[in-house]
Structure formats: structure tokens, C-alpha cells
C-alpha positions as CSV (number, residue, x, y, z in Angstrom):
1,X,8.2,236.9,169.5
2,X,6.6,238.0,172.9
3,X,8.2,241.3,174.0
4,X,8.8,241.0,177.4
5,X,8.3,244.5,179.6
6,X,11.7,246.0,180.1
7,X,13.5,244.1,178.1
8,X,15.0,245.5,174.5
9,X,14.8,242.9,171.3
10,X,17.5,243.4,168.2
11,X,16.2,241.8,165.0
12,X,16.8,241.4,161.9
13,X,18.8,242.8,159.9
14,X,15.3,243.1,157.7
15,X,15.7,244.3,154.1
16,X,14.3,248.4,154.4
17,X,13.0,250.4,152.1
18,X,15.6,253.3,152.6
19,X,17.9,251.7,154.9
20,X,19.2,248.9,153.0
21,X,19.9,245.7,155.3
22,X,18.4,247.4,159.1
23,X,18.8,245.8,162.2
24,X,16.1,247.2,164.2
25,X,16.0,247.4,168.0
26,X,12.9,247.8,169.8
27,X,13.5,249.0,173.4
28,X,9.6,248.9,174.6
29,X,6.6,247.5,175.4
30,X,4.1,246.4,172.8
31,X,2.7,249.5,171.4
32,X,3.9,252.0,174.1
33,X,3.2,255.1,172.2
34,X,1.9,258.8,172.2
35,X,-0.3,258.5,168.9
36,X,-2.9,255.8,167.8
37,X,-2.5,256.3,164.2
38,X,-5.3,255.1,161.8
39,X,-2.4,254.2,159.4
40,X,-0.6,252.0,162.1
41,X,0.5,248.5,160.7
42,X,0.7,247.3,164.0
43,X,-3.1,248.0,165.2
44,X,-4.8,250.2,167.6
45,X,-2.5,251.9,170.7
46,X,-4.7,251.0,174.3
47,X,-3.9,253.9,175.8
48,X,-1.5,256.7,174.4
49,X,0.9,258.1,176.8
50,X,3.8,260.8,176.8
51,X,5.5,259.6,179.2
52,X,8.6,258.8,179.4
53,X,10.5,256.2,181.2
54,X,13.4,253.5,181.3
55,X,13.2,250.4,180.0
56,X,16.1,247.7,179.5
57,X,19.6,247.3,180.1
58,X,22.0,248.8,177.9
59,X,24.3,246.1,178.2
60,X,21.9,243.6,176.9
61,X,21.4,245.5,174.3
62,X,24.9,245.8,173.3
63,X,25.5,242.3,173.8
64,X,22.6,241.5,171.3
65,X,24.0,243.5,168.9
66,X,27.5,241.8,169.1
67,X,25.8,238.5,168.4
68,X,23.6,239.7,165.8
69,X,26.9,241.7,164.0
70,X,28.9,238.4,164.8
71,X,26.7,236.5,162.4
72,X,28.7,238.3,159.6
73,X,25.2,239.3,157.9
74,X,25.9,242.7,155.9
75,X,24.2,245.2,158.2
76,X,24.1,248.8,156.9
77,X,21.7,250.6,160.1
78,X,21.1,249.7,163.5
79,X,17.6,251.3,163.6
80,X,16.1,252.3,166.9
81,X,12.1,251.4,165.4
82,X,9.8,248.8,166.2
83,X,7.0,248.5,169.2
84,X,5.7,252.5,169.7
85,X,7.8,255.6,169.8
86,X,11.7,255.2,171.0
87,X,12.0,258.3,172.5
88,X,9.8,257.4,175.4
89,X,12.6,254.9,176.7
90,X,14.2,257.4,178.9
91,X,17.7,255.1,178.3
92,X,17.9,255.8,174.5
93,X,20.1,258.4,174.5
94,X,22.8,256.5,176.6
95,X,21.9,253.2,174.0
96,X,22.7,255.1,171.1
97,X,26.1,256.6,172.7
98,X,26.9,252.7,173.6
99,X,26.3,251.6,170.2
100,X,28.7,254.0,169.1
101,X,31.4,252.8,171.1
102,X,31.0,249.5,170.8
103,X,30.0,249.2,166.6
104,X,31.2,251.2,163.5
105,X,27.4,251.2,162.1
106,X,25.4,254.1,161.6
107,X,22.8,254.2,164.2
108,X,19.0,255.4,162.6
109,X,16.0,256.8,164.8
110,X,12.9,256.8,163.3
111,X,10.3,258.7,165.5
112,X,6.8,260.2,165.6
113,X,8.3,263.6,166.3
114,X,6.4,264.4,169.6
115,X,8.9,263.9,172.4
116,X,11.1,266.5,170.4
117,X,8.9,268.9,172.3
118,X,11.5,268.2,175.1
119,X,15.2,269.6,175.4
120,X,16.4,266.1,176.9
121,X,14.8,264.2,173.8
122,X,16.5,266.5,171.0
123,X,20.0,265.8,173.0
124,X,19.8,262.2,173.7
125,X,19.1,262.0,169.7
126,X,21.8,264.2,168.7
127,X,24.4,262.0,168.2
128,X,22.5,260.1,165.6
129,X,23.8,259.5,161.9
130,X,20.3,259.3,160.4
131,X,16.8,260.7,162.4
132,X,13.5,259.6,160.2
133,X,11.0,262.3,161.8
134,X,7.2,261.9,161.1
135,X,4.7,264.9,160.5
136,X,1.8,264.0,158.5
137,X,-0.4,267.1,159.8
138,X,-0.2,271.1,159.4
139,X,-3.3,271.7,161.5
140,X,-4.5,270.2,164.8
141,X,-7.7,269.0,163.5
142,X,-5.9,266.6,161.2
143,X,-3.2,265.5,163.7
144,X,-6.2,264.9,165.7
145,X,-8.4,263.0,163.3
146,X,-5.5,261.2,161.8
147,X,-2.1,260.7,164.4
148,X,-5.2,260.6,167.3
149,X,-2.7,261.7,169.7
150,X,-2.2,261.8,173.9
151,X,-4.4,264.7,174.8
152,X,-1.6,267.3,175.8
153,X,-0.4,266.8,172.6
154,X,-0.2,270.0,170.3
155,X,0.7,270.0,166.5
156,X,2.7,273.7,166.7
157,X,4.3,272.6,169.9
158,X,5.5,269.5,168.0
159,X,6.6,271.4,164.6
160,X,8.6,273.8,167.2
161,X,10.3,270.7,168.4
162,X,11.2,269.5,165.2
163,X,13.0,273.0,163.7
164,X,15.2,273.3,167.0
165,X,16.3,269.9,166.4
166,X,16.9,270.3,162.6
167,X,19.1,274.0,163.6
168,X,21.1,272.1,166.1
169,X,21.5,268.5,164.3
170,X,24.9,267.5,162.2
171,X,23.1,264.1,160.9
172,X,20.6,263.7,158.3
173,X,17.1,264.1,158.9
174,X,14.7,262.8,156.5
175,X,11.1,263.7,157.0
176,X,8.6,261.4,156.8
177,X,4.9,262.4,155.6
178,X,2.2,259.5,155.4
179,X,-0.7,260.5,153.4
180,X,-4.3,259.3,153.9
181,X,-6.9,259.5,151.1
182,X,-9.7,262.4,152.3
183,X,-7.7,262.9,155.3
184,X,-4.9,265.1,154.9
185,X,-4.0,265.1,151.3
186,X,-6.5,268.4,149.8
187,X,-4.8,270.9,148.3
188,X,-5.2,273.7,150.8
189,X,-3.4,271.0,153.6
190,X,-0.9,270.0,151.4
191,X,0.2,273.8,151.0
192,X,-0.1,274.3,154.6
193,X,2.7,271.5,155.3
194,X,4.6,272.7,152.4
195,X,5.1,276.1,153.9
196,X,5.8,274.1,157.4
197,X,8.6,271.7,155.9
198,X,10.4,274.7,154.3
199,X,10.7,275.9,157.7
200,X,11.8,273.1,159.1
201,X,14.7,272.1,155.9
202,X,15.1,268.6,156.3
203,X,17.6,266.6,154.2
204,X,15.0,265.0,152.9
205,X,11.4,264.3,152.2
206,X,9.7,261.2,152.1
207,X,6.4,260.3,151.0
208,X,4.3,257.5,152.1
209,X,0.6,256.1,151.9
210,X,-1.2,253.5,153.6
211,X,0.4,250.2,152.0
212,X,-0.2,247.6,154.9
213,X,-3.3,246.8,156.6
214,X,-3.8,249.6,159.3
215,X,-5.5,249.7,162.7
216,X,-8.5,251.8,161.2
217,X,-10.3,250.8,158.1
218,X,-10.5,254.7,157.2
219,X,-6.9,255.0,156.2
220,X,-6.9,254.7,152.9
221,X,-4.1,254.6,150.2
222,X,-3.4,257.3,147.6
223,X,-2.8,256.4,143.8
224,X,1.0,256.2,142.7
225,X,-0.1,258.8,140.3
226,X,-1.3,260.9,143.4
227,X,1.9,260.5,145.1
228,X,3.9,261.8,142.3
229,X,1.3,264.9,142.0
230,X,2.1,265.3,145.7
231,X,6.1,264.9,145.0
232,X,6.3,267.6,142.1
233,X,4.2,269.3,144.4
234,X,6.7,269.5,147.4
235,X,10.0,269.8,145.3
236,X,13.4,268.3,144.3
237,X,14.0,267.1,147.8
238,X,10.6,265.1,147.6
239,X,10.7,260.9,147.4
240,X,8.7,258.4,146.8
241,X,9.4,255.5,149.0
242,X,10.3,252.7,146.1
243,X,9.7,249.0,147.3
244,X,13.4,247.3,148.1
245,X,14.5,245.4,145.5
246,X,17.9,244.5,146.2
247,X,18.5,240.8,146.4
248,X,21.7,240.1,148.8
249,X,20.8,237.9,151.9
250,X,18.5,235.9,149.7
251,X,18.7,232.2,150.9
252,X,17.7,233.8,154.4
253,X,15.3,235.3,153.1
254,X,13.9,232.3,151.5
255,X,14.1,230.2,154.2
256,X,12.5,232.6,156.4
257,X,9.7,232.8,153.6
258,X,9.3,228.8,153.4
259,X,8.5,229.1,156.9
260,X,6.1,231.2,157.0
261,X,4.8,229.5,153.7
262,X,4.5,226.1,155.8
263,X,2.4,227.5,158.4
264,X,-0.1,229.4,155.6
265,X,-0.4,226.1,153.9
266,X,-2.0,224.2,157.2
267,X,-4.2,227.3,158.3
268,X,-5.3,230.8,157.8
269,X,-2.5,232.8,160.0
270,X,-2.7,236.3,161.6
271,X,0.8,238.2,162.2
272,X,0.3,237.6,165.7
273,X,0.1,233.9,164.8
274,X,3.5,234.0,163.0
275,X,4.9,236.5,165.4
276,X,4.3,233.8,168.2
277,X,5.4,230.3,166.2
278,X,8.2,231.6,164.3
279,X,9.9,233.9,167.7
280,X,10.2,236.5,164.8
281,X,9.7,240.2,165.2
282,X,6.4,241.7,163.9
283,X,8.5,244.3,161.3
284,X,10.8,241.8,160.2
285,X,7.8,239.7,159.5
286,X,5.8,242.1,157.7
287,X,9.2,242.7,155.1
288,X,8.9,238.7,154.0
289,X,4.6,238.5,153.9
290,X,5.3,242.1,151.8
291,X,7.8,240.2,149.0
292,X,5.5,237.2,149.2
293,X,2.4,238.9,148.5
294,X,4.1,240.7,145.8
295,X,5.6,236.9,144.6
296,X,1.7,236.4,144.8
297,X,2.3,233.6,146.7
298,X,0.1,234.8,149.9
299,X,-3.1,236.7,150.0
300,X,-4.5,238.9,152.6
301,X,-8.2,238.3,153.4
302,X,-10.2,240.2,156.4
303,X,-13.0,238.4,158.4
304,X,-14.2,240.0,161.9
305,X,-11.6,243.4,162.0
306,X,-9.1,240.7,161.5
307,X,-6.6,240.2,158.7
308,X,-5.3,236.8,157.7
309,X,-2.6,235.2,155.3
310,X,-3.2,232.4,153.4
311,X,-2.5,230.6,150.3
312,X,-3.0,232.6,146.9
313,X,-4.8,229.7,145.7
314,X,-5.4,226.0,147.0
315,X,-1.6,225.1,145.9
316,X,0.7,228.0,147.3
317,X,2.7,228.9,144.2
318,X,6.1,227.7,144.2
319,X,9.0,229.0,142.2
């Protein structure tokens, strides 16, 4: 799917890890974002930027909703994700407050925690059911080296950010921390953040590692066995995040994998490839080449810093 500028895309809903059946909604341009993460699944950010402004219509965006809840799919989240950070759309407070008076669905933010620097962002978010938080450094060297964020960007400023929300927030907050081998998972950064997230008390933490292909080759994954070091390490409100293995929605599902399946079989594909063919979204993409690698139906090779799905062997395994 081509994301046109200014214009917000509802997809799914895509099977989430955490969020059962999501519908996301991505309300900017491709990879309009404040961090170039070397974890990020969606490649390399051309030029990071914390600044805010409007994109969209809210009206479209309620109206895409209403067709996408009229299709009577079982949707448990409408998830503000997808393209960059959602918090630099200047409308997203008004968007959440309209899908709240239009649709008895949670509504979900998940966000890289910088714009919570800014009074205006912690109230247009405050009215959430569910805010997914990132903070993956305790120092600025690693934010730097690792989240490779907009230059006025400051790691304190952003922690600050983050405990007035959590003090003044009635939803959940569940804080996400991504973990990069040799990057920031030592023992004396690990305390550091421990000693930050107590501060900050969120409802939950989650723990994740480098699982898809990222935009730099020097993110690396942890071991299971060093995530669960990491989750004692942290406490009883420490997760994993388990793969989703629930299996409603599953002749969509399939057909949307058969698709994808058809166009592996006549060529090596890159998501972008897919992306454009099928008129899917990117994420929602990544959920079905995720279950089919898994299915080891697909494999993932890289040739010239470019990943590519094919066959997992010269008949694609059928079940």
C-alpha cells in the first residue's frame, strides 16, 4: 500500500502479540519519526524530526474505521502504530476523542516516548485505554548509539516526560524495552533502567529483542534464555513478549498467506514488493511472513543490504 502524505490508513485488524485482533491506524508519512532505531523493522528514518504537525482528516478516519468494524471481524484494539511516531500528527488527540464517540473499542497508542516531553502530547494521549511507551536506554550514550535520535533530543528530558504522564494517566501503560545484544543489555545498564522504571511504575513491563530484520545489521537478538535472565532481573511485573498463537480469523488469514505464497513462488519478493502488489500495510504484512516463516514455508535470505522472501525450498511447502 502507498501511504499517501496527509492521508490516515486503517488496517487490519492483524493478529498482535499483546493486543489480540488490532486494527492499526497509521496517520503519517512513511517513516516520519524522531529516532532512527538500529532495531527498526521498517528500515533506516531519512531524516529524524520532532516536529509536529497535522496530517489527515478525522472524518476519514472515522469513516474507515466504520467500514473496517462493519466487516464484523472481531476487533479487540484500534491501535494508533504503524509509519513513525503518532504523536507527531498534531490531530491525534482530537482522533482518539472521535474514536471514542463514534466506537465502543479500546483505543491503544504505542509510541517512542519522546514527544511526552510536551504538555499538549501527554493531554491529547490521556484519554487512552492502553499507552505502549518505549525506553530502551538509561544513559544518553546508548539512546544515542541505539534509538539514534533528532539532535535536541535528551534521554532525562524524555524519562521526565514519561513519569508525569504515568502520575497523571487512569489507563494502562505498559513499557516497552527492546534489548540489543552488546548494546544496552550489560549488567551495569540494565540496573540503571531498573532504578528508572521503578520511578516511572508502569502497569507493565515488556521485554523485547531484535526478532525481525532491522534497518542496521548491528542490532542483534538476545537468547530466550537471556531474556528470561533479564525478566527475573526486572521483577513480577516483567514479560516476555510470547508469539500470538491464537487461531480465530484463520481462513483470512490463510488466504492472505496464499497470496503472498503465490507471489514468493514466481520470484524472490522484498516487503516493499508485497506492500505494493497486494495494497496491504507493511505491519499487517510482516504478522503473515512471521507465521509463515515459523510454518517454515518462507525463508528470509539477504543479498545487497536487502532482505528477500522466498520459497523454503524449490516446492513451497503446503499443508
Amino acid at each position: 500500500m502507498t501511504h499517501k502524505k496527509g492521508c490516515p490508513v486503517v488496517y487490519g485488524p492483524v493478529p498482535s502479540r499483546r493486543l489480540g485482533f488490532s486494527l492499526g491506524v497509521d496517520i503519517l508519512p512513511f517513516k516520519t519519526c524522531s529516532l532512527d532505531c538500529q532495531y527498526c523493522q521498517l528500515g533506516p528514518t531519512p531524516h529524524t524530526s520532532s516536529k509536529r504537525r497535522g496530517y489527515g482528516s478525522v472524518s476519514s478516519l472515522v469513516s474507515q474505521i466504520r467500514e473496517a468494524v462493519g466487516k464484523g471481524r472481531k476487533i479487540d484494539f484500534i491501535t494508533f502504530s504503524g509509519s513513525g511516531e503518532p504523536t507527531l500528527n498534531k490531530k491525534i488527540g482530537r482522533m482518539i476523542k472521535a474514536i471514542q464517540k463514534n466506537f465502543s473499542i479500546p483505543v491503544a497508542v504505542l509510541t517512542n516516548s519522546t514527544m511526552l516531553t510536551h504538555r499538549s502530547v501527554r493531554k491529547a494521549l490521556r484519554s487512552s485505554d492502553l499507552v505502549v511507551p518505549s525506553l530502551d536506554a538509561a544513559t544518553q550514550d546508548v539512546f544515542v548509539r541505539l534509538n539514534r535520535p533528532s539532535s535536541n533530543l535528551h534521554i532525562r528530558t524524555m524519562i521526565q516526560g514519561l513519569k508525569t504522564f504515568q502520575q497523571n494517566f487512569s489507563g494502562q501503560l505498559w513499557l516497552e524495552v527492546m534489548l540489543a545484544k552488546g548494546i544496552n543489555d550489560s549488567k551495569e545498564h540494565l540496573k540503571k533502567l531498573k532504578a528508572i522504571i521503578q520511578e516511572i511504575q508502569p502497569d507493565l513491563i515488556q521485554l523485547n529483542t531484535v526478532v525481525r530484520p532491522p534497518a542496521f545489521p548491528s542490532a542483534a537478538p538476545l537468547s530466550w534464555q537471556d531474556l528470561e535472565n533479564v525478566k527475573h532481573f526486572l521483577g513480577e511485573k516483567c514479560e516476555i513478549i510470547a508469539d500470538f498463537e491464537r487461531k480465530d480469523q484463520s481462513r483470512q488469514s490463510e488466504s492472505t498467506k496464499n497470496d503472498i505464497l503465490t507471489m514468493i513462488r514466481r520470484r524472490p519478493v522484498t516487503l516493499e514488493d508485497l506492500e505494493k502488489s497486494l495494497g496491504r500495510h507493511r505491519n499487517e504484512l510482516l504478522k503473515y511472513l512471521d507465521a509463515l516463516k515459523r510454518e517454515e514455508r518462507i525463508i528470509m535470505v539477504s543479498h545487497k543490504e536487502k532482505y528477500f522472501y522466498e520459497p523454503a525450498s524449490p516446492k513451497t511447502k503446503e499443508k
